[in-house]
N, C-alpha and C positions, 0 to 999 in steps of 0.2 A: 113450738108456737111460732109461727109465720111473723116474721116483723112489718112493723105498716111500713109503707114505702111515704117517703115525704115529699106528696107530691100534692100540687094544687091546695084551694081553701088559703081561708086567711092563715097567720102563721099561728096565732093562737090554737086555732082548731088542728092546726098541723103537731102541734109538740103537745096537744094537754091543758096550754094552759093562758086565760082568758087575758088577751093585750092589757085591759084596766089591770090587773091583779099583777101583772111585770111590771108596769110603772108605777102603782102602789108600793110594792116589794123594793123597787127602786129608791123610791122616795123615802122608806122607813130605814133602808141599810146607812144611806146619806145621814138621815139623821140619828141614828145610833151612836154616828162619828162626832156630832157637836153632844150627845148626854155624855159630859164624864162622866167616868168611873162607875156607871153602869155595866156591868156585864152581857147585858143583853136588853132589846125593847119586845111586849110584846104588846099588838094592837086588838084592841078590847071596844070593839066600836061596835055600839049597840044594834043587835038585827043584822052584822053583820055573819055571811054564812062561813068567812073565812076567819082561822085564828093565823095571824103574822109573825112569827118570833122572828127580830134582824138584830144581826149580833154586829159588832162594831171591830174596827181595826185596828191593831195596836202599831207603836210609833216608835220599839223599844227591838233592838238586832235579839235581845233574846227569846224575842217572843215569834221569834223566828226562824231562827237557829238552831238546833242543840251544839254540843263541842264539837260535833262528829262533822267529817270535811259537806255534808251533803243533810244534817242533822236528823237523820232518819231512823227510824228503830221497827222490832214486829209488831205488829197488830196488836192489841189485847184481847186473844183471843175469848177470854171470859164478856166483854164487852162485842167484842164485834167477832161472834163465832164465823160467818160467812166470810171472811176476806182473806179467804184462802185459796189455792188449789186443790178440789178435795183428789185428785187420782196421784199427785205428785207430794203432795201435803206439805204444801211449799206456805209457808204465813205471807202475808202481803206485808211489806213497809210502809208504814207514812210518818210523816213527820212528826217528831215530836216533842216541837214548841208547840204544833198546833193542837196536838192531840192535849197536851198537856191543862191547856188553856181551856179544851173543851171536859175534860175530868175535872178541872174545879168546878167549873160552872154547874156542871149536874151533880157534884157532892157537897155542894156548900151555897146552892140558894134556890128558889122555890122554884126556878125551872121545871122539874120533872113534876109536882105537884098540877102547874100551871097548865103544862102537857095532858093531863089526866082529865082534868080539867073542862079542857078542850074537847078534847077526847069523847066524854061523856055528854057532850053538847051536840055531839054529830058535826064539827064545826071540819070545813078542809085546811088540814094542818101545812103549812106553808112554813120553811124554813129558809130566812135568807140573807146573806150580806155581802159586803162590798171590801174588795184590798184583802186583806188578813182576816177578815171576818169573814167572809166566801170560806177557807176552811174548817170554822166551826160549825158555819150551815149545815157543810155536810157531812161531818160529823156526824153532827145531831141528828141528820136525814138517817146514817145507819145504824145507829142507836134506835131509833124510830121502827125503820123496820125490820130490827131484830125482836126489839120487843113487843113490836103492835101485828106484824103482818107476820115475821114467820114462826114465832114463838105463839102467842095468843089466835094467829088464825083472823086477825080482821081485817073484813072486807074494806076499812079506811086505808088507803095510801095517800103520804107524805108528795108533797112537791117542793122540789130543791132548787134556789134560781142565784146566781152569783152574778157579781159585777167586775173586773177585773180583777177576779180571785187567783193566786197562784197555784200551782199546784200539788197534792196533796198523800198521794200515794204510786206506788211503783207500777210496772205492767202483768201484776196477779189483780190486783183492782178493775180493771176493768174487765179481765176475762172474770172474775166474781159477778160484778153487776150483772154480765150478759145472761150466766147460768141462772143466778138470782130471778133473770127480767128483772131486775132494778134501774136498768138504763134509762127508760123515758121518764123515771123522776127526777134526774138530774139537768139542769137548764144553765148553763154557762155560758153568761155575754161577752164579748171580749172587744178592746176597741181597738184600731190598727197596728197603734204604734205603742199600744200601752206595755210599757217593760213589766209591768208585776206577774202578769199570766206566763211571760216565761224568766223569770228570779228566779224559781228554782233549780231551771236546769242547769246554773254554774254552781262549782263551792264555794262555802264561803269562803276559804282561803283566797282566793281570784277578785271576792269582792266583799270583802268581810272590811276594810277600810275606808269603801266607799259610800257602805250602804247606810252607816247609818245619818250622815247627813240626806243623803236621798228619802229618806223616810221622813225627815222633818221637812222635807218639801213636800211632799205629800199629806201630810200631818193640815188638817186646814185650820187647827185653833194653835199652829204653827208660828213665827215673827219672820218665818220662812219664806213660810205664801205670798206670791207673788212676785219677788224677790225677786227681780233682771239683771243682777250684775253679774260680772264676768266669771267670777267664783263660783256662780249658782251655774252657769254654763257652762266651766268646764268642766266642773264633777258632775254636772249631769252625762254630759257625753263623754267621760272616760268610762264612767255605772254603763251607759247605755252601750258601748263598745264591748266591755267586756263580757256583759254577760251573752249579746249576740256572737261570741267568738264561742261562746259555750255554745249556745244554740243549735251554732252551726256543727259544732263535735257530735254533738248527740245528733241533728237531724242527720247529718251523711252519712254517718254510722246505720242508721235504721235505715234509709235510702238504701244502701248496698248493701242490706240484708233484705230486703224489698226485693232486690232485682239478682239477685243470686249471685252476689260479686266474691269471688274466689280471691280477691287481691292480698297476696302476703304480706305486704306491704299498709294495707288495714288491718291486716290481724296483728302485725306488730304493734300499731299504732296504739290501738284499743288494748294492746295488753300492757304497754306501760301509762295511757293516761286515763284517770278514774271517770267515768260516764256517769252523770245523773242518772239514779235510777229513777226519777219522777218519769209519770205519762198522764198525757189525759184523760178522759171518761166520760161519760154521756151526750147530752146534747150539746155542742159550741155553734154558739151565735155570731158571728165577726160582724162586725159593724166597718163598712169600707169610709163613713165620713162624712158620703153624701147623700146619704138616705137608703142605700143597698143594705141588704143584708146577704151573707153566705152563711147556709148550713151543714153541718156536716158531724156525724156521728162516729164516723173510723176510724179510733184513735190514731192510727200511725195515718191517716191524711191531716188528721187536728194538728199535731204535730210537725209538721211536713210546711201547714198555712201558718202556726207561728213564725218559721223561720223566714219564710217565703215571703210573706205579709211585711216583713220585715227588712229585706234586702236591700240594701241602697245602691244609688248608681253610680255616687261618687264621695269620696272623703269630705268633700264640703258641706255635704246635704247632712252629716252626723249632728252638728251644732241646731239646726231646725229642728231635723228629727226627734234627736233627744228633749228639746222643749216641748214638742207635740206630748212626747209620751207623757211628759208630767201634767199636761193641761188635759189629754184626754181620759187620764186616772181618775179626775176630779169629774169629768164633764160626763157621765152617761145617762144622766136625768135626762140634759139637756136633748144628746144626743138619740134617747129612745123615743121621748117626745116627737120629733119628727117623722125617725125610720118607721114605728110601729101605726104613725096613720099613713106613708107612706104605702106601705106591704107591696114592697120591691124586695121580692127573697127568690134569692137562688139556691139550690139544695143539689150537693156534691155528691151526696151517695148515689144517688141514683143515675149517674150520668157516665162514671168513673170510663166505662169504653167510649164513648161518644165523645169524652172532653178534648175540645180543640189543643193540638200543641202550640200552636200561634195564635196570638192576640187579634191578630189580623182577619183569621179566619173567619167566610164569611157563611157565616151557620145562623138559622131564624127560631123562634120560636123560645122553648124551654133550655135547650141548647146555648141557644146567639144570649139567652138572660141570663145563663151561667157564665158565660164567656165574657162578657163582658165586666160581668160582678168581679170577677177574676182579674179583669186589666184593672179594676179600679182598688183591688186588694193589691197590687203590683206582682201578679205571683207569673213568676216569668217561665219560659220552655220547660227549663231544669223544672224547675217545681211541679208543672203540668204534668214531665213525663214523674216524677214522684208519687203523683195523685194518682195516676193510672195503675203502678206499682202497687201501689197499697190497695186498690180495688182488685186489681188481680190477684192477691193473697189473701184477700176475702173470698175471691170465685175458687181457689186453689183450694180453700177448706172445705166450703159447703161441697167442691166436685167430691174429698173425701169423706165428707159425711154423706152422699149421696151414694158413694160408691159402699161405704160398708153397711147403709141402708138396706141397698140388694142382699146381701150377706144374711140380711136376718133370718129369710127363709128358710137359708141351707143350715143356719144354724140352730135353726127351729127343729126342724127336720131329724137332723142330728140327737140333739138329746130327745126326740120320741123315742128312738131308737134304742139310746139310754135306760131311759124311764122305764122301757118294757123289758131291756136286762135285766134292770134291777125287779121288778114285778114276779119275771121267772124264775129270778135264784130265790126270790123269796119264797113261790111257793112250792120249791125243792128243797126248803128249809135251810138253807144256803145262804147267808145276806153275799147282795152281790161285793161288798168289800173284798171278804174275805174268797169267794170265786173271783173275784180278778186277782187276786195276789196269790193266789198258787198258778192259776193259769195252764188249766188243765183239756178246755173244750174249747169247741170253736165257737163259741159265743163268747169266750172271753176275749179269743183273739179279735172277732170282729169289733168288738166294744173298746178295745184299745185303735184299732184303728178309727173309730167315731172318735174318742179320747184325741189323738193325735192332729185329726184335720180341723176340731177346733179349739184345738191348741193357735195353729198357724192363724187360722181367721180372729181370735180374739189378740194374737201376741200382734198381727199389722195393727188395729184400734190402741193398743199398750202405747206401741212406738210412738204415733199420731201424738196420743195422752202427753204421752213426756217429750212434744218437739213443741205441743200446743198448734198442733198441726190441724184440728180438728173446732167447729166453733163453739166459741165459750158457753151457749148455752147446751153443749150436748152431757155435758158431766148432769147437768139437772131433768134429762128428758126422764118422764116416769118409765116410758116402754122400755129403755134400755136398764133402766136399774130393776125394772120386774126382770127381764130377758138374762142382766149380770148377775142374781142373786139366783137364780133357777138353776142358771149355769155354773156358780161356784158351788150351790149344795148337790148338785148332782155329780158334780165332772169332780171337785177336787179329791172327795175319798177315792178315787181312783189313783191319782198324782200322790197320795199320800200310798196306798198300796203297793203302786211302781216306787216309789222310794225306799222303804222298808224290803221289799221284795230283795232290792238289788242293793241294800247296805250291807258293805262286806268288814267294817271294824268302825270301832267309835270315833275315830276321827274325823268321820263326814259332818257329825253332831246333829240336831234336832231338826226335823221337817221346821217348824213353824220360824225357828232363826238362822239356820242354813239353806235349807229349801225352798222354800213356798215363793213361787214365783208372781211377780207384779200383777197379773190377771185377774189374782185373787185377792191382794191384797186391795186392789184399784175399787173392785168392783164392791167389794165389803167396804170401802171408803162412803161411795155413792149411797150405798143402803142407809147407815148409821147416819150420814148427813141429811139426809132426805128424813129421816124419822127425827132426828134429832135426841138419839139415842149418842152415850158415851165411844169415847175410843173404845174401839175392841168390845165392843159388846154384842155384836153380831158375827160371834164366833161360831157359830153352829157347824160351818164345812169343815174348820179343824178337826172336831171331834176324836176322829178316828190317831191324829198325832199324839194329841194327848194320851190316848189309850195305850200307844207305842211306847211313848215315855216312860208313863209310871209304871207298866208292867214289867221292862227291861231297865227300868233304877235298880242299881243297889242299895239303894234307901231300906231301913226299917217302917214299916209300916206305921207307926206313931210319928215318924218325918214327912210321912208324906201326906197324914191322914188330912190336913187343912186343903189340901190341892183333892186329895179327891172325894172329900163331902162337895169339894165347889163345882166339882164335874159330874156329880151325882144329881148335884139341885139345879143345874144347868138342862143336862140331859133330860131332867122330867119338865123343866121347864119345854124346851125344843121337842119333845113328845106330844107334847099335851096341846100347842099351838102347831105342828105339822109341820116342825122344821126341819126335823130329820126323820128318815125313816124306821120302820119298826121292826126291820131285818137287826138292829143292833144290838137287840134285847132275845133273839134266837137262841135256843138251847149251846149251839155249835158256835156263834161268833165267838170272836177274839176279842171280843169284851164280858160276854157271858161267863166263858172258860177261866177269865183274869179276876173278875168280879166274885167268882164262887171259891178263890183262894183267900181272899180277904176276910179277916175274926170274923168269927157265927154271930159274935153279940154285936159289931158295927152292924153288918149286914141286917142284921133284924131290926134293928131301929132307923135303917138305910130309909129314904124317901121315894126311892124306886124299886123296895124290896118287892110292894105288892106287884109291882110291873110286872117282876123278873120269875116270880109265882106263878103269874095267868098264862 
C-alpha cells in the first residue's frame, strides 16, 4: 500500500487527526498529572463521538528504569504478538517500567471493560499522555490493535498522540508498525529542547543519580516547581549534558551507518561502549517555539532531529538551555495553543533530496518553509547532510523492493514450469518428489535447474530480510506471502529430495534442523503471521522430511507411533484443503511404500486409510 505523502491541507487532515481533538488530548494528559493516584483518566463527555483514555506520568526512577543498564526487556509476545520481525523472528525490546505499569493497569482496573465499552458505542478510540505517560498510551494503542483490528478484524482504528513522551521500544518497532500499517496511528509531539523524548537514549548508570531530582522538577504537585536556585540549575544542566553526550553516541553511530562509514575506529568504539537500543516510530511533531512546526516520519531522520534540535553553540548556552527543557516539558498546552491555529508546518520526508545544506540557502516556496523551519529547530549542515542520509536509505530500500518486484515475473514463470512437472510425473504415476530424487529423465534435470535459479532469486530477497535491507512493510504485502507459500510448497519437496538424494551417513542429521534453508523457513514465517496461526503450523512443505525421518528411524514402531498418527492427521488435514499434492498418496511414493509397512490393525483405523484405498 502506497504511503500518503505529507504534503499540504491543514496538519490535522495531514496525519488523521482533528487540531480540536490534539488539544483536547492535550489538555486531559496535563490533567491526568494533577488526578493522583489515578491510573488513568477517561473522558465520558456526553454526544461526544470520541472516547479519550490519558494516562498520567510517574515521578518515581523506578517507574522508569528496570535494573538493566538501558531497562529494556522482549516484547510479550502473548500480549503484543506483532512486535516482532516475523522473517528474522527477532522479538522487539521495550522497556520495562513502562511496560510493567501498562500490565497492571489492564489487570487490575476497569480499563479494558471501559475500552469494550467504547468500543460497542462506535466511539473513536483515542489513547494519550504526556512525560511517562506517552508510554502507556501506546502501549495501550498496541494492545488495541492486536486485540481490535488484527485479531477481531474491526474496521475501528486507535489514535495515539504523546506529549514529550520518551521512548519506548527498540528499532524491530518500528519496522513492525510499518508491516503492521500501524504507523499513522502514532502522533508524537515533541518540543525543542525538551530532554524526556531523548532520556532514554543514555543508561541509567550515566544518569541514574541525577535523574531522580529532575523528575521532581517536572513533577508539578512537586515543592520543586518553579524552584530558581542554583541547585535546581546545576543538576538540571549536568541531566541535560549527559544525556545529550548519549545522544550524540547513538545519533553518530546511525549517522555512519547512514552513510556507509567503513571507520575501524567506530567499530571499535561501538564495540566497547553499550548503545541505546531505543528509536523512534510514527509520526514526530517538533515544535521549533515559534509557532513552526516540523514533520517527519523516518525514524533515523526523528532521531538525527533530536540530536540536531538539540546542539548548542557554546558551553554557556547549557545553563538556558537546560531551564528551557524543564519549562518546555510542562508547556505544550500552551505551546500547541498557538502553533495548531498557526499551521506553519514543514514536512521532512518529502523533501529529503531537495533539502538545503545551508541555512542560507535561498530556496522559495515548500522548500525555503522547510528550510527555514530547520534554522529555527537549529539543525545545522551536519545534520542537514544526516537528513539526506536517512532518506537515501529509504530510496536504497524501495530501489530493492522495486528491483525484486521485477523478479516476480520470472519467478512466476519458473514454478509454472514446476507445477506442470509435477502434473506429468503424476500422471506417469510417479509423484514428482520421488522422480526428482532418482533423477533419471530430462525433465528432472531441467526442473532442477528451475529449482536452482530461484533458489538465487529468493536467497538476494533472504539477505535483504536479514540486513532489513528491504521496507518494513514488505514482510506484510499479501502478494508476496501468496507468491512465498506457492513457492515453499512446490519448490521445497524438491530441496528436501536433493538432500536425501545426496546424504551419504548420519551425521549430516535431519532436513528440517540441519537443512532447510532460510527461504523457507522466512516465508512459512509470513504465512502463519499473516493468518495468525501458531508457530510451526504451516508445515505442509516439510512433509516429505518427515517421511524421511521416520522411515529410516530405528525406532520401534510403538516409539514413534505419536509422531506419526500426527503426520497422518496432518497430511489429511493438507489433502483435503490442497496444501499438498495428491502424487503423495501414489501406489509407488516413498510414503505409500513406508505407510504399507506399518501394523495392519494401525493402518485400518489410520485417518487416511480411505485415501490410500481410492
Amino acid at each position: 500500500m502506497e504511503k500518503q505523502k505529507m504534503v499540504g491541507g491543514r496538519l490535522g487532515e495531514t496525519i488523521g487527526m482533528r487540531e480540536e481533538l490534539i488539544k483536547k488530548a492535550c489538555s486531559l494528559s496535563l490533567k491526568a498529572h494533577r488526578a493522583s493516584g489515578k491510573p488513568y483518566l477517561y473522558e465520558k463527555s456526553r454526544g461526544s463521538s470520541e472516547a479519550v483514555f490519558s494516562f498520567p506520568g510517574s515521578w518515581s526512577v523506578e517507574n522508569w528504569f528496570s535494573s538493566r543498564s538501558f531497562g529494556d526487556m522482549k516484547a510479550d509476545l502473548n500480549l503484543f504478538p506483532s512486535l516482532r520481525s516475523i522473517s528474522n523472528d527477532e522479538v522487539a525490546a521495550v522497556n520495562e517500567a513502562f511496560f510493567r505499569r501498562f500490565e497492571f493497569i489492564l489487570k487490575t482496573t476497569s480499563f479494558e471493560n471501559e475500552v469494550n465499552k467504547a468500543v460497542a458505542e462506535k466511539k473513536q478510540i483515542v489513547f494519550a499522555g504526556h512525560s511517562s505517560g506517552g508510554p502507556t498510551a501506546i502501549l495501550a494503542t498496541f494492545w488495541f490493535l492486536e486485540e481490535y483490528v488484527r485479531k477481531s478484524s474491526s474496521p475501528m482504528t486507535p489514535l495515539c498522540v504523546t506529549f514529550g513522551s520518551p521512548l519506548v521500544g527498540d528499532r524491530i518497532i518500528p519496522h513492525a508498525v510499518r508491516r503492521e500499517n500501524w504507523d499513522t496511528y502514532f502522533i508524537h509531539f515533541v518540543m525543542r529542547y525538551d530532554i524526556v523524548p531523548r532520556l532514554m537514549l543514555a543508561p541509567l548508570s550515566s544518569i541514574g543519580g541525577k535523574l531522580q531530582p529532575v523528575l521532581h522538577f517536572f513533577n508539578p504537585r512537586s515543592s520543586y516547581f518553579g524552584n530558581d536556585s542554583v541547585a535546581m540549575a546545576k543538576e538540571a544542566s549536568d541531566f541535560f549534558t549527559e544525556v545529550m553526550r548519549n545522544v550524540w553516541s547513538v545519533a553518530s553511530n546511525i549517522a555512519c551507518s547512514l552513510m556507509g562509514s567503513t571507520n575501524s575506529l567506530l567499530e571499535t568504539l561501538t564495540s566497547c561502549i553499550e548503545l541505546s537500543p531505543y528509536r523512534p516510530f510514527g509520526t514526530y511533531i517538533f515544535c521549533t517555539g515559534n509557532g513552526k512546526l516540523v514533520v517527519a516520519k523516518n525514524s533515523d531522520a526523528v532521531l538525527q532531529i533530536l540530536f540536531y534540535s538539540c546542539q548548542l553553540q557554546c558551553e554557556a548556552e547549557i545553563t538556558e538551555v537546560a531551564g528551557k527543557s524543564l519549562k518546555e516539558h510542562l508547556g505544550y498546552e500552551n505551546e500547541l495553543q498557538g502553533s495548531l491555529e498557526m499551521q506553519n508546518v514543514a514536512y521532512v520526508d518529502d523533501h529529503f533530496k531537495e533539502l538545503p545544506l545551508s541555512s542560507n540557502a535561498s530556496v522559495e516556496g515548500e522548500i525555503g518553509n522547510l528550510n527555514t523551519a530547520l534554522n529555527d529547530l537549529g539543525v545545522s549542515t551536519r545534520g542537514r547532510l544526516c537528513l539526506r542520509a536517512a532518506g537515501e536509505l529509504q530510496k536504497q530500500k524501495q530501489g530493492n523492493h522495486d528491483k525484486i518486484n521485477r523478479n516476480k515475473t520470472e519467478i512466476e514463470k519458473r514454478l509454472r514450469s514446476i507445477r506442470k512437472y509435477q502434473s506429468e510425473r503424476e500422471v506417469r504415476k510417479v509423484g514428482y518428489y520421488d522422480s526428482f530424487k532418482l533423477q533419471n529423465d530430462v525433465e528432472d534435470f531441467l526442473a532442477n535447474v528451475n529449482r536452482q535459479e530461484l533458489t538465487g532469486m529468493w536467497d538476494e530477497i533472504i539477505e535483504m530480510l536479514k540486513k532489513y535491507e528491504l521496507p518494513g512493510e514488505f514482510e506484510g504485502r499479501e502478494d508476496w506471502i501468496k507468491l512465498g507459500t506457492e513457492y515453499r510448497r512446490l519448490v521445497e519437496p524438491l530441496d528436501i529430495a536433493n538432500y536425501y538424494r545426496h546424504l551419504k551417513n548420519d551425521d549430516t542429521g535431519p532436513y528440517k534442523t540441519m537443512g532447510r534453508p532460510k527461504r523457507y523457513r522466512f516465508t512459512q514465517r509470513w504465512r502463519e503471521h499473516a493468518e495468525r496461526t501458531g508457530k510451526g503450523s504451516c508445515s505442509e512443505s516439510c512433509f516429505w522430511a518427515a517421511v524421511e525421518e521416520l522411515r529410516s528411524s530405528n525406532k520401534k514402531f510403538e516409539e514413534m507411533k505419536e509422531e506419526i498418527v500426527q503426520l497422518e492427521t496432518d497430511l489429511f488435514k493438507w489433502l483435503k484443503h490442497g496444501e499438498i499434492g495428491k502424487d503423495v498418496i501414489l501406489d509407488e511414493s516413498t510414503f505409500s511404500k513406508w505407510w504399507k509397512t506399518l501394523p495392519f490393525q494401525h493402518r485400518e483405523k489410520s485417518c487416511i486409510a480411505g485415501l490410500m484405498r481410492n
